[in-house]
N, C-alpha and C positions, 0 to 999 in steps of 0.2 A: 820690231822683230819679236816673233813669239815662240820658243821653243816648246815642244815634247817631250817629253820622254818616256818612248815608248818601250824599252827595255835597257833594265841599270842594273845587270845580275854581277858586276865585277869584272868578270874577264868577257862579258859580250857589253856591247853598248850602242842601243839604236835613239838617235835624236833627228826629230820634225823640226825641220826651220820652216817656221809660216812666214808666209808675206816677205819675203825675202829672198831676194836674189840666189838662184842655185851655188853662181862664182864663194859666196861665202862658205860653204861646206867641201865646196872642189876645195878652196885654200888653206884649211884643214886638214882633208885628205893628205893634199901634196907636203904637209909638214910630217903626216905620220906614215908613207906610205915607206919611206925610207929607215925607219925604222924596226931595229933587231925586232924589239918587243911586240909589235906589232904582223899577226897572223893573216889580216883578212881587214883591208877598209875599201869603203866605197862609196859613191853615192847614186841616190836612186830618184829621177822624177817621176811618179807614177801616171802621172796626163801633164802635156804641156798648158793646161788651161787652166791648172788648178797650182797655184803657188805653193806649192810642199815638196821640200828635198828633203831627202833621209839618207841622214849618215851613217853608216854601218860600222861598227870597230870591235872584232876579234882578235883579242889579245892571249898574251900566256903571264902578263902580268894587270894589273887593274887599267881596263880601257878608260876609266874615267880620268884617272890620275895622270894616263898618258895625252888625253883631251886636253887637258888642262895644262900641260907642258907646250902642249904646242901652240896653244892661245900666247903662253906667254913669249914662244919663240916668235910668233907672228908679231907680237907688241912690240920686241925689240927691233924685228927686223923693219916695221915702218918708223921707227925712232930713228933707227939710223939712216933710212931714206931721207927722212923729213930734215934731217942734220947735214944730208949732203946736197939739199937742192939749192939753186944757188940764191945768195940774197936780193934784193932789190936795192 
């Protein structure tokens, strides 16, 4: 996976996931979309042919910082999957 970053101005933040599955930046999205802080997210496929999704994040505090939160909420939350599947 190869990211972009095509705008990192603070409270906007637009990132290219190359080669990589769209569901990865939807599952971002849906950590920040519920979020006070967050103004404006989305994601964008510009051709179905061409493997690039762009995440969109319009905040009123630092989009980056709020990115990064949610990464970490996603880690936990396959922790705790992975804790409840069952053993063999």
């Amino acid at each position: 996976m190869k990211l972009n970053f095509v705008e990192d101005s603070g409270k906007s933040l637009i990132v290219e996931f190359i080669d990589v599955d769209r569901s990865v930046a939807e599952l971002i999205k849906s950590k920040l979309i519920d979020n006070k802080d967050v103004e404006f997210v989305g994601v964008v496929r510009e051709h179905p042919d061409i493997d690039i999704s762009k995440l969109i994040v319009k905040s009123n505090k630092n989009a980056k910082t709020l990115v990064e939160k949610a990464l970490g909420d996603i880690q936990d939350d396959m922790k705790e999957l992975a804790a409840n599947l069952p053993k063999k």
